[in-house]
KESEGU-270683 format. One record per residue: residue in one letter; x, y, z of N, C-alpha, C in turn. Coordinates in nm, 2 decimals, padded with zeros to 4 digits, always signed. Each point is the difference from the previous one (the first is absolute). Layout:
{rec a {X Y Z} {X Y Z} {X Y Z}},
...
***
This chain:
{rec x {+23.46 -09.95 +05.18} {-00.14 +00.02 +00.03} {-00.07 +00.04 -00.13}},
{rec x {+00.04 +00.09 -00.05} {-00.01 +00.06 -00.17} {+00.00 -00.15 -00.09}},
{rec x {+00.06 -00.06 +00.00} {-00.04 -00.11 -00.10} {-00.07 -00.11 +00.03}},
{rec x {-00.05 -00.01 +00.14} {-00.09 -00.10 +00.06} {-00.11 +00.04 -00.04}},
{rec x {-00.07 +00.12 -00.05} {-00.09 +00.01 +00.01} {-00.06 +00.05 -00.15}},
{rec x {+00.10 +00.09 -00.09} {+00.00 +00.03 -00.12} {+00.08 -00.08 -00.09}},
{rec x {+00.10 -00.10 -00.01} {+00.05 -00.02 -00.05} {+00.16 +00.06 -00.09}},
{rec x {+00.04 -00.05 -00.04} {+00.15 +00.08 -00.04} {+00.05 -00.03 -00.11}},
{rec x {-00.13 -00.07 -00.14} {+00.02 -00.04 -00.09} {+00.03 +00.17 -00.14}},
{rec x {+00.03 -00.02 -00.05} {+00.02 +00.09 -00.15} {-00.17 +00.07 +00.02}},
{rec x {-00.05 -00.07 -00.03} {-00.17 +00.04 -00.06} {-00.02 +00.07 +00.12}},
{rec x {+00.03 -00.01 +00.11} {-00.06 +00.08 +00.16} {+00.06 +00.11 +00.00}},
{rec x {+00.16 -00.01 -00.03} {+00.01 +00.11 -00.01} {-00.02 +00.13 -00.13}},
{rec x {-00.04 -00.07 -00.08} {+00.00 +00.03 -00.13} {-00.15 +00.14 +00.03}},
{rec x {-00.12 -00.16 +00.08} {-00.13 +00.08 +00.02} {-00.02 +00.11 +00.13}},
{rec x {+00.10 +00.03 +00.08} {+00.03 +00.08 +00.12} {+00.00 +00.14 -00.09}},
{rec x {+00.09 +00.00 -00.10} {+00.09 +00.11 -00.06} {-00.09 +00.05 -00.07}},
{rec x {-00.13 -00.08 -00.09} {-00.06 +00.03 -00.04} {-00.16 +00.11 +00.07}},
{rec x {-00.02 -00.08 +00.10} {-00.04 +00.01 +00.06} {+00.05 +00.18 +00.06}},
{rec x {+00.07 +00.04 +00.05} {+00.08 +00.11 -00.01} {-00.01 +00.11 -00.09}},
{rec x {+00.02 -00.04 -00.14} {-00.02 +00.08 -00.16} {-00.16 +00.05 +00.07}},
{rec x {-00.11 -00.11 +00.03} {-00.11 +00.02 +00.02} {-00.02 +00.11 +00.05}},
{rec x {+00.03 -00.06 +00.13} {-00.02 +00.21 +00.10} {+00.08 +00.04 -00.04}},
{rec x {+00.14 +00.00 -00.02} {+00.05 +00.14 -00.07} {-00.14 +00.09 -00.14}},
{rec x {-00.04 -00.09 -00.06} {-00.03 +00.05 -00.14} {-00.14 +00.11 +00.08}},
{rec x {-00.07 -00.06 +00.15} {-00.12 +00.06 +00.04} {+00.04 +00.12 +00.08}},
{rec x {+00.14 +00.00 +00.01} {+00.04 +00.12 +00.07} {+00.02 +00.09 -00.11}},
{rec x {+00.02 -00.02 -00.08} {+00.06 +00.08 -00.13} {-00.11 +00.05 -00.04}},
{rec x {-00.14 -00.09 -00.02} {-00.15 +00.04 -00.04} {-00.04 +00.15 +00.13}},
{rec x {+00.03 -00.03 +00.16} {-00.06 +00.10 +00.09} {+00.09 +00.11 -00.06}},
{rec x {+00.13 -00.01 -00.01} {+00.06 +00.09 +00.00} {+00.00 +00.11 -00.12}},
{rec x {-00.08 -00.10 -00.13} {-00.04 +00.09 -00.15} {-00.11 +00.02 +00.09}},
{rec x {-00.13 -00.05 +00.07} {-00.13 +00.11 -00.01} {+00.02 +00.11 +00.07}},
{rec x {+00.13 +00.00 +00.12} {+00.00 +00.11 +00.06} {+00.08 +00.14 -00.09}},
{rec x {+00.11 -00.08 -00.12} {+00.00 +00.10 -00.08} {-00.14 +00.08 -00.06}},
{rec x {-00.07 -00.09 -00.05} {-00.14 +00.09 -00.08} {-00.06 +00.07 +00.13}},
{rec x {+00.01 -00.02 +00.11} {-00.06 +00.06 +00.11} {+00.07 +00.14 +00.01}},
{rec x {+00.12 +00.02 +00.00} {+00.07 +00.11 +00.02} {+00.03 +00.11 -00.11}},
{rec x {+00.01 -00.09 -00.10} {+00.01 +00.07 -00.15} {-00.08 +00.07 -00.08}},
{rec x {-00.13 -00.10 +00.08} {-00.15 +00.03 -00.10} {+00.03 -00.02 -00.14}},
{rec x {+00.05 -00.14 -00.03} {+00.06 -00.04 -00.19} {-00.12 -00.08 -00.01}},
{rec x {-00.09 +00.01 -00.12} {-00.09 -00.12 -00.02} {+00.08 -00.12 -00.05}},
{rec x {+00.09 +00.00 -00.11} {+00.09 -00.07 -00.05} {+00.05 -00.12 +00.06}},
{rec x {+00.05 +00.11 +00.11} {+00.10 -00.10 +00.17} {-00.14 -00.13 +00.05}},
{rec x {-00.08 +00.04 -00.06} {-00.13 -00.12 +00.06} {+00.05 -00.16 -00.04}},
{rec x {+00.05 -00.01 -00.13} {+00.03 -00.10 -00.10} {+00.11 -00.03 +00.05}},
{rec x {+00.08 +00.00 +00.08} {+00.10 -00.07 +00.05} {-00.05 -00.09 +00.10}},
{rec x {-00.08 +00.04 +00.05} {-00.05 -00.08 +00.11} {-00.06 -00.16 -00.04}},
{rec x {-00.07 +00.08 -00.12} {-00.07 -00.15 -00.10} {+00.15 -00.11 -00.07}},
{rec x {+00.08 +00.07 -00.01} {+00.14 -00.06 -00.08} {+00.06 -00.10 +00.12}},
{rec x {-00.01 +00.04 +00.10} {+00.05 -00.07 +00.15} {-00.06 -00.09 +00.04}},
{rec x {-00.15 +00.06 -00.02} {-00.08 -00.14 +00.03} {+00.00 -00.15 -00.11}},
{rec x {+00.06 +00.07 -00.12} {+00.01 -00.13 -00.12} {+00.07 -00.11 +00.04}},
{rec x {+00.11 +00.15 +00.09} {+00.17 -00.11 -00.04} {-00.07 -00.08 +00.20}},
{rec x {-00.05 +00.06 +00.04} {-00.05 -00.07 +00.17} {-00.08 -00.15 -00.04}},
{rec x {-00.08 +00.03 -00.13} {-00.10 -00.11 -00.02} {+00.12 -00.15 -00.07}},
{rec x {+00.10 +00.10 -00.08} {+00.09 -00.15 -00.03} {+00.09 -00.04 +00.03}},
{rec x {+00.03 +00.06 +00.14} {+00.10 -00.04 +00.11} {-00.09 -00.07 +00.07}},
{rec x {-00.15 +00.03 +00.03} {-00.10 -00.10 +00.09} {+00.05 -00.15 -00.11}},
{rec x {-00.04 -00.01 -00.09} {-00.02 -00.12 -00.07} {+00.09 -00.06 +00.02}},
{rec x {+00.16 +00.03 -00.04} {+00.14 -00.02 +00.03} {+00.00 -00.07 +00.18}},
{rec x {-00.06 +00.08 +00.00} {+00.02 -00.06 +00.22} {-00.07 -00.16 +00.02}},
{rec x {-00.12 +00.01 -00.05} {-00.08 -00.11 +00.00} {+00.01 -00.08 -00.06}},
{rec x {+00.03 -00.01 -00.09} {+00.06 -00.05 -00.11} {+00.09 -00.14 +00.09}},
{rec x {+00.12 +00.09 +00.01} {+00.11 -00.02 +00.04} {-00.04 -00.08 +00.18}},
{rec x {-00.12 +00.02 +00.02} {+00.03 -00.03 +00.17} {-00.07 -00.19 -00.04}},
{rec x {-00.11 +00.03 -00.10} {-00.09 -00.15 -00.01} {+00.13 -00.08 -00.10}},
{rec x {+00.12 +00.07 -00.01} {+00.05 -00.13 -00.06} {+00.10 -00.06 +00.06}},
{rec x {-00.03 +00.01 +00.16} {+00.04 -00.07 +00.06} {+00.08 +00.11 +00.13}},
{rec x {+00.03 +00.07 +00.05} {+00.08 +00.14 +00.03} {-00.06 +00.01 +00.16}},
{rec x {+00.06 +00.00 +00.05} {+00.01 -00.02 +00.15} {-00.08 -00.12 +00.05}},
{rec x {-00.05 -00.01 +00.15} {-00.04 -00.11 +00.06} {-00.17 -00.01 -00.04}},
{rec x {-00.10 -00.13 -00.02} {-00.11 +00.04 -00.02} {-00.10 +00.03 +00.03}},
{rec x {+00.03 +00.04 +00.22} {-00.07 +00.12 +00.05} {+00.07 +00.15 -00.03}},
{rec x {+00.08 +00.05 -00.04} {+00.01 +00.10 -00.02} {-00.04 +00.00 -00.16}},
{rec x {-00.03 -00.01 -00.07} {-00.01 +00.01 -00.15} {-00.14 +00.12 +00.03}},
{rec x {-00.15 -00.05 +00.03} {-00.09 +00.07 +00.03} {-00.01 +00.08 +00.06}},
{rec x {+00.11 +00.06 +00.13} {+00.01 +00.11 +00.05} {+00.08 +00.09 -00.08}},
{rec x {+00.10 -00.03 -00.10} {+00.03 +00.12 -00.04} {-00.08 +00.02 -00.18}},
{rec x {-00.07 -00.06 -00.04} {-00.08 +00.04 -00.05} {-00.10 +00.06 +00.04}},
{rec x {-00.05 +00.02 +00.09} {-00.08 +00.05 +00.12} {+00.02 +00.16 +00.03}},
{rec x {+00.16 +00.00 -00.01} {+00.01 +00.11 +00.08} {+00.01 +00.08 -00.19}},
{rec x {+00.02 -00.03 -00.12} {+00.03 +00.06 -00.09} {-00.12 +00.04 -00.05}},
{rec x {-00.10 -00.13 +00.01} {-00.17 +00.09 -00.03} {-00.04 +00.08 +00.08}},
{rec x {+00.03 +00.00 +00.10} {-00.03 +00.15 +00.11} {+00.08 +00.12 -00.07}},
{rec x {+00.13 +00.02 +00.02} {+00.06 +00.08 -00.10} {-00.06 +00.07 -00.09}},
{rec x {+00.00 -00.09 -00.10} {-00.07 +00.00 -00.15} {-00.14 +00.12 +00.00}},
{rec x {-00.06 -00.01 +00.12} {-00.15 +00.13 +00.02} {+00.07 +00.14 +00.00}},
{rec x {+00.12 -00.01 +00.06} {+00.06 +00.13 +00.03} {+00.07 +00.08 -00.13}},
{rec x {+00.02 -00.10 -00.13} {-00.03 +00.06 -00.10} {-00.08 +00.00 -00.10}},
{rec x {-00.09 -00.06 +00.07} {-00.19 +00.00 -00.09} {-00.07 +00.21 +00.07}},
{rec x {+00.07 +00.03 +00.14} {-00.07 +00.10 +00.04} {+00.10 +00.13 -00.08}},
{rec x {+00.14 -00.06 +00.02} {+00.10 +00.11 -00.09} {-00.09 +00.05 -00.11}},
{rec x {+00.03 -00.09 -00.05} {-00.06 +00.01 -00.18} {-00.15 +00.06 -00.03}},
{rec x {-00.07 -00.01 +00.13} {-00.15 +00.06 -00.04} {-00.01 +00.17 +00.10}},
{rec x {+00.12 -00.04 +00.05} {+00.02 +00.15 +00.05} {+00.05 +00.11 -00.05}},
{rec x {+00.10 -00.07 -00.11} {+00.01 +00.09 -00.09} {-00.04 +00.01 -00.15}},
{rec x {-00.10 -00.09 -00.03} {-00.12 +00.01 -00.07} {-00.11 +00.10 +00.01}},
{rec x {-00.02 -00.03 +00.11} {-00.10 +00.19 +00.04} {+00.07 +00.08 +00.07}},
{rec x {+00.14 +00.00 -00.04} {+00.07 +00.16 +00.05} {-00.02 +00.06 -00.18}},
{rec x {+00.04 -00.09 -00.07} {-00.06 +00.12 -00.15} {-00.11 +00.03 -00.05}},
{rec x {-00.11 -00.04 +00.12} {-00.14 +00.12 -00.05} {-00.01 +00.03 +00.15}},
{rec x {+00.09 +00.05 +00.07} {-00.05 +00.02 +00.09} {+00.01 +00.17 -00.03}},
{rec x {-00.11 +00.09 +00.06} {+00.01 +00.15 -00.02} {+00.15 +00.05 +00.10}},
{rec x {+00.10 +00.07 -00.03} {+00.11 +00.03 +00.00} {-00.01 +00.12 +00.11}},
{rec x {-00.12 +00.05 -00.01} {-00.02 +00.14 +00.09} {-00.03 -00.05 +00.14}},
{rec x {-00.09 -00.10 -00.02} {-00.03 -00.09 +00.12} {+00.08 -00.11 +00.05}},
{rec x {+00.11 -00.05 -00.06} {+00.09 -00.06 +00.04} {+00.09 +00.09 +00.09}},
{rec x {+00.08 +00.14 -00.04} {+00.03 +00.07 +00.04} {-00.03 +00.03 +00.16}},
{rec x {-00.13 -00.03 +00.07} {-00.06 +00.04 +00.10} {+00.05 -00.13 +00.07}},
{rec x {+00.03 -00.13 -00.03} {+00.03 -00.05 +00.07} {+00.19 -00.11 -00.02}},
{rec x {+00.04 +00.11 -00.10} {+00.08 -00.07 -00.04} {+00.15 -00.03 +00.11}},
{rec x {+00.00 +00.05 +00.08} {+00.11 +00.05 +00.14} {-00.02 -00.17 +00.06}},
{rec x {-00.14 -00.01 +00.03} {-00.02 -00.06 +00.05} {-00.02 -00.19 -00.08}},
{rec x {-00.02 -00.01 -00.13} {+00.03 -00.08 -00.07} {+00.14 -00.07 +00.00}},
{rec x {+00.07 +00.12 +00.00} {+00.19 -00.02 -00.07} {+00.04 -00.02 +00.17}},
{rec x {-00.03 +00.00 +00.14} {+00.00 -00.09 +00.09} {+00.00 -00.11 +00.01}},
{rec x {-00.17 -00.05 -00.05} {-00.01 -00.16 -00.02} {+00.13 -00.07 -00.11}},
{rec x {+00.00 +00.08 -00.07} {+00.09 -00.06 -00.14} {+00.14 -00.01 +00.05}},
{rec x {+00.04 +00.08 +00.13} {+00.11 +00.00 +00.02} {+00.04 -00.09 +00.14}},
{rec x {-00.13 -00.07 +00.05} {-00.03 -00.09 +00.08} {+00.02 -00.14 -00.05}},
{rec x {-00.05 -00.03 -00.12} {-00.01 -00.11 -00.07} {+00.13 +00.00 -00.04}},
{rec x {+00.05 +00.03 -00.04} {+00.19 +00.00 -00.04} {+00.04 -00.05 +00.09}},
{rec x {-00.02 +00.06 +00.13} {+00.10 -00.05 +00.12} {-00.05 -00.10 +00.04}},
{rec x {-00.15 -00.04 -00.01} {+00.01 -00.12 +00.05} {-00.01 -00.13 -00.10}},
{rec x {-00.02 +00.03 -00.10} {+00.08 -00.10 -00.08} {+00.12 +00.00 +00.04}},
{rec x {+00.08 +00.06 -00.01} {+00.17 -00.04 +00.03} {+00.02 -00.10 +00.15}},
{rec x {-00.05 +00.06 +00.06} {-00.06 -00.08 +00.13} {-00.05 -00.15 -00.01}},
{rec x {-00.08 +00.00 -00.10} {+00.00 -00.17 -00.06} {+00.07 -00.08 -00.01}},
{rec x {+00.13 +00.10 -00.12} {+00.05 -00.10 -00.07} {+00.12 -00.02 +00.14}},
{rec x {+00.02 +00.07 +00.08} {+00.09 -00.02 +00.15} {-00.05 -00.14 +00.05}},
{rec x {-00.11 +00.04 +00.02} {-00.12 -00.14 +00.07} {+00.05 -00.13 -00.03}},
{rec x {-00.03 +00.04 -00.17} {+00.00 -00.15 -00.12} {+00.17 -00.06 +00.05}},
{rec x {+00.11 +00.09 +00.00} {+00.11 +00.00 +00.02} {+00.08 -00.07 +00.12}},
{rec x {-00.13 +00.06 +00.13} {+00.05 -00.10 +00.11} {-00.09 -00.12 +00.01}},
{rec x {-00.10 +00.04 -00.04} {-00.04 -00.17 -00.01} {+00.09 -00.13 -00.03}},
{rec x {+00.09 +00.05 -00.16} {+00.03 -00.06 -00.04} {+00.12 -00.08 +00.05}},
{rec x {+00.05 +00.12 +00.09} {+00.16 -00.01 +00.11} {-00.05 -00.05 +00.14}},
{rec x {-00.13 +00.00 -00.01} {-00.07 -00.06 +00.18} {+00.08 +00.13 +00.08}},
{rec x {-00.01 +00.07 -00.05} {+00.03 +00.14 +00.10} {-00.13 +00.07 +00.09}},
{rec x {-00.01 +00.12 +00.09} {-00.10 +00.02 +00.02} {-00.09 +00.07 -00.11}},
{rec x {-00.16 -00.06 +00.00} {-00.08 +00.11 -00.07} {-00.12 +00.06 +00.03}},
{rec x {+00.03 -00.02 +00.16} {-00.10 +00.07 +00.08} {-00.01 +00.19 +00.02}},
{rec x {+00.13 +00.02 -00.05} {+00.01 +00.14 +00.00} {-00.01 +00.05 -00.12}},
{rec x {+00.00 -00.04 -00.13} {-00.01 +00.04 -00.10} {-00.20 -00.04 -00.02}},
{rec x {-00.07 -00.09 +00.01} {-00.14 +00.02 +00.07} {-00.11 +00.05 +00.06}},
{rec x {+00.12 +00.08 +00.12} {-00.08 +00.07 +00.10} {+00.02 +00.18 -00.10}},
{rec x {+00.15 +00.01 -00.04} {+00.04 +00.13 -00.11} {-00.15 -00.01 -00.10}},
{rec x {-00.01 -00.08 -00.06} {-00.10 +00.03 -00.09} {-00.13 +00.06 +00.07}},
{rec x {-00.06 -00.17 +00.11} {-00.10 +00.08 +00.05} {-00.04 +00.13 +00.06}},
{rec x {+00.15 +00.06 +00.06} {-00.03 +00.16 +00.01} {-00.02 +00.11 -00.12}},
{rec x {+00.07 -00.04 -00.12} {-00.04 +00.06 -00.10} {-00.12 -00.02 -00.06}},
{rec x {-00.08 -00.08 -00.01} {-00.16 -00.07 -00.05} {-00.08 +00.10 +00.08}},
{rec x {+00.04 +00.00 +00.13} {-00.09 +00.12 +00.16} {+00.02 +00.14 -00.10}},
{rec x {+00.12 +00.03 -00.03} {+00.02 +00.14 -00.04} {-00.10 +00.02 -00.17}},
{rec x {+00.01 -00.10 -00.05} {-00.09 -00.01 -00.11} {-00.14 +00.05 +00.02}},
{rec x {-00.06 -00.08 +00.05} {-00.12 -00.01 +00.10} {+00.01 +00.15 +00.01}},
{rec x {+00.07 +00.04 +00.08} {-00.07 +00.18 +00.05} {-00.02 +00.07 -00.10}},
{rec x {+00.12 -00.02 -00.13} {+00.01 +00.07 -00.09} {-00.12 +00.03 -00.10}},
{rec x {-00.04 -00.12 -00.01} {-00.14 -00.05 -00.08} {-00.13 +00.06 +00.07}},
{rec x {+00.02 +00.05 +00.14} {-00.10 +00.06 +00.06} {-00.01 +00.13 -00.06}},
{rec x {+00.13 +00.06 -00.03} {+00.05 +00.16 -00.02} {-00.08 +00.04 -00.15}},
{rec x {+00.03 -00.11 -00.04} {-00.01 +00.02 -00.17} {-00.16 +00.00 +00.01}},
{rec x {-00.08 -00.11 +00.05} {-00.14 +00.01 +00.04} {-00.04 +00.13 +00.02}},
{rec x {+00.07 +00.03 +00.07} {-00.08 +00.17 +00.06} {+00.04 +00.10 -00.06}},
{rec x {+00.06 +00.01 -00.06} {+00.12 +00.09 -00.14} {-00.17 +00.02 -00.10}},
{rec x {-00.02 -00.12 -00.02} {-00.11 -00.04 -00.14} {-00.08 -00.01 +00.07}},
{rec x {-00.08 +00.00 +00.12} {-00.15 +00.04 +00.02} {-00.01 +00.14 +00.03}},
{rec x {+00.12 +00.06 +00.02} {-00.02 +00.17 +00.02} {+00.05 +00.10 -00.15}},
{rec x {+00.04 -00.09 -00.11} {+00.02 +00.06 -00.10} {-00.12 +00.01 -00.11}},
{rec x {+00.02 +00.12 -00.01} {-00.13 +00.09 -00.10} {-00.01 -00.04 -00.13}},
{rec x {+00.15 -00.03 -00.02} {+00.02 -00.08 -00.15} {-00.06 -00.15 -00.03}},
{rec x {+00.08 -00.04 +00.10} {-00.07 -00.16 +00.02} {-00.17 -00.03 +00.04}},
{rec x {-00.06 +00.12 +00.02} {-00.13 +00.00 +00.02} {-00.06 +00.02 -00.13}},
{rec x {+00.06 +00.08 -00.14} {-00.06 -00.02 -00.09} {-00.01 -00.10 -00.10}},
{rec x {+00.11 -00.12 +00.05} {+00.03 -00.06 -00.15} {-00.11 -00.13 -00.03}},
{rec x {-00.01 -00.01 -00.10} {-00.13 -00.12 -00.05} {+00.03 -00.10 +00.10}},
{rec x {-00.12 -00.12 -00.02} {+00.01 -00.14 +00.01} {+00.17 -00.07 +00.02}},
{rec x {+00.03 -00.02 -00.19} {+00.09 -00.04 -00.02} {+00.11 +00.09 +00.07}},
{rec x {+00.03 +00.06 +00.00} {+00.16 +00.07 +00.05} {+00.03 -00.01 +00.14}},
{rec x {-00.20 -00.01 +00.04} {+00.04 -00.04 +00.17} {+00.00 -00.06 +00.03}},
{rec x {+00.00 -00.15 -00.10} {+00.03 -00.13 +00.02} {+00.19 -00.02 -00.02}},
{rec x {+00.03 +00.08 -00.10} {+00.14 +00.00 -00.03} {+00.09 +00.01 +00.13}},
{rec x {-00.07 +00.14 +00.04} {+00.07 +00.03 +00.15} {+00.01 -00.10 +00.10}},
{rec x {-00.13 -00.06 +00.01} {+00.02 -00.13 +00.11} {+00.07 -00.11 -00.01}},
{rec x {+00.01 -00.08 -00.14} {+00.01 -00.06 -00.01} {+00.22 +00.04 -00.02}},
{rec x {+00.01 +00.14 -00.04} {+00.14 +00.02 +00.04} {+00.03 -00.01 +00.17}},
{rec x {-00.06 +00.10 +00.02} {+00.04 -00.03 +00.20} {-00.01 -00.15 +00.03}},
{rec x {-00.07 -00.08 -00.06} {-00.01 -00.13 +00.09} {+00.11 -00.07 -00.05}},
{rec x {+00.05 -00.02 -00.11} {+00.09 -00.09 -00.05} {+00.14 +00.06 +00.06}},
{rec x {+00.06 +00.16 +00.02} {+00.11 +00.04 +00.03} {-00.02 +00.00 +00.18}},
{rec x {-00.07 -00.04 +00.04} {-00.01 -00.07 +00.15} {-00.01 -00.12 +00.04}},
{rec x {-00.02 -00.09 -00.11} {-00.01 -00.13 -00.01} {+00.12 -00.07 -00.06}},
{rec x {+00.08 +00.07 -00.04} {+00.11 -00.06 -00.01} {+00.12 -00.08 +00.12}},
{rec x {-00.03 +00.13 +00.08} {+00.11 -00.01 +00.15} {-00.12 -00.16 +00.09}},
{rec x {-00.07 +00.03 -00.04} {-00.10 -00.15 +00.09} {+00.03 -00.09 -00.08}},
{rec x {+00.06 -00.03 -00.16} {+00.05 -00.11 -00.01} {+00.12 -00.02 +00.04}},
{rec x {+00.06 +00.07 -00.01} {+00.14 +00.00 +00.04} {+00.00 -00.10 +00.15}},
{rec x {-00.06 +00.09 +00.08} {-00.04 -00.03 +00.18} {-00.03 -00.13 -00.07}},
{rec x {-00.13 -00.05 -00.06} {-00.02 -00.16 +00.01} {+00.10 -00.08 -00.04}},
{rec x {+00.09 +00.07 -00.09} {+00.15 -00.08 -00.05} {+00.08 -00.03 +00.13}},
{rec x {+00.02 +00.06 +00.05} {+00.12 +00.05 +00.12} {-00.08 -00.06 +00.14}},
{rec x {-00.11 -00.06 +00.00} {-00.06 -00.09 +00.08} {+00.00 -00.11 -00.03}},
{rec x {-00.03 -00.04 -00.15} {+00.04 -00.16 -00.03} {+00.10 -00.02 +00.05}},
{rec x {+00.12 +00.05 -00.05} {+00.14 +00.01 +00.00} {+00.04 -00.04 +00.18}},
{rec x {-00.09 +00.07 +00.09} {+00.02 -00.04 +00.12} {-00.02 -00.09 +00.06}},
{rec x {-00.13 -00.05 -00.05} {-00.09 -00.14 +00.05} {+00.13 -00.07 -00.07}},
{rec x {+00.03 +00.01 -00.12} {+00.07 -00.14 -00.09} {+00.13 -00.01 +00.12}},
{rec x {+00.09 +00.08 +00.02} {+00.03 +00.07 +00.09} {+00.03 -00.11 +00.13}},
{rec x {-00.10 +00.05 +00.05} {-00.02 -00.11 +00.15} {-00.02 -00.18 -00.04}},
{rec x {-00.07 +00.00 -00.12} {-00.08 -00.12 +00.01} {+00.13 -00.11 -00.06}},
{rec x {+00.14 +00.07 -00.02} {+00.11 -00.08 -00.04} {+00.08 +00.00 +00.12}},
{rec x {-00.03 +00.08 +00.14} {+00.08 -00.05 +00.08} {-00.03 -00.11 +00.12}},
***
């Protein structure tokens, strides 16, 4: 069934494994921002950008490798499909922890409990992905690995309410300029916006999923 549908040449499996390195390297990325989450390191921010390098020339490596012939050629566009969806999830990493180093520290503090949640959300369900990507690949079930995220995305969702109300009842957050209160938003949005790419990953992954059986 496995090779009816992906093939069982060198290059397929070559681009599977690679494919793999991929989300391994974006689990590696959640799992450095939740360090600077918990550590409060400005430093620890720049790992996140170093992951995203090695993410950007593993993307190339994938696609590369898939248009030079590498599986069947309705599957070629779906998993390039599913890697540019990916790919956002460390466009939001990388600007999430871009405005964690001007973010005011005293006012992070107020909602940091509740941050290092999300961060600790996104780890799990990345790993949960790369399970997904895993049974896809074995035609196993990936309806439970799916429905696992979408409960974590729900728990996201509340969390991002918490943090909302944290920062419209904070005295600190009531003083800061223009810019810093763009910083803050534009932090909260991207470290909740990560678990929604993920969810849109882990839904392609399902549709592709069915649409092979």
């Amino acid at each position: 069934m496995l090779e009816k549908f992906w093939g069982s040449g060198k290059l397929e499996k070559k681009v599977l494994e690679k494919i793999k390195d991929y989300l391994n390297t974006l689990c590696s990325a959640t799992q450095c921002l939740k360090e600077v989450f918990t550590k409060e390191y400005i430093e620890e921010t720049y790992c996140v950008e170093n992951l995203e390098r090695e993410a950007d020339y593993l993307k190339r490596e994938i696609i590369s490798m898939i248009y030079e012939g590498a599986f069947l050629p309705y599957i070629r566009p779906n998993l390039c499909a599913f890697i540019e969806i990916t790919e956002k999830a460390f466009n939001y990493l990388k600007l999430c922890a871009f405005d964690f180093r001007y973010f005011k520290l005293d006012i992070y503090k107020e909602i940091k409990e509740e941050c290092i949640k999300v961060a600790d959300i996104n780890v799990e369900m990345c790993q949960i992905l790369i399970k997904g990507f895993e049974a896809l690949t074995k035609k196993d079930n990936l309806r439970e690995k799916n429905l696992a995220i979408r409960i974590y995305e729900k728990k996201v969702d509340d969390i991002k309410l918490d943090i909302s109300e944290k920062l419209r009842n904070s005295e600190l957050a009531k003083q800061v300029n223009f810019w810093e209160g763009k910083t803050i938003a534009e932090f909260v949005d991207s470290l909740v916006s990560i678990s929604d790419i993920i969810e849109d990953a882990s839904d392609y992954l399902y549709i592709l999923d069915l649409s092979l059986k």
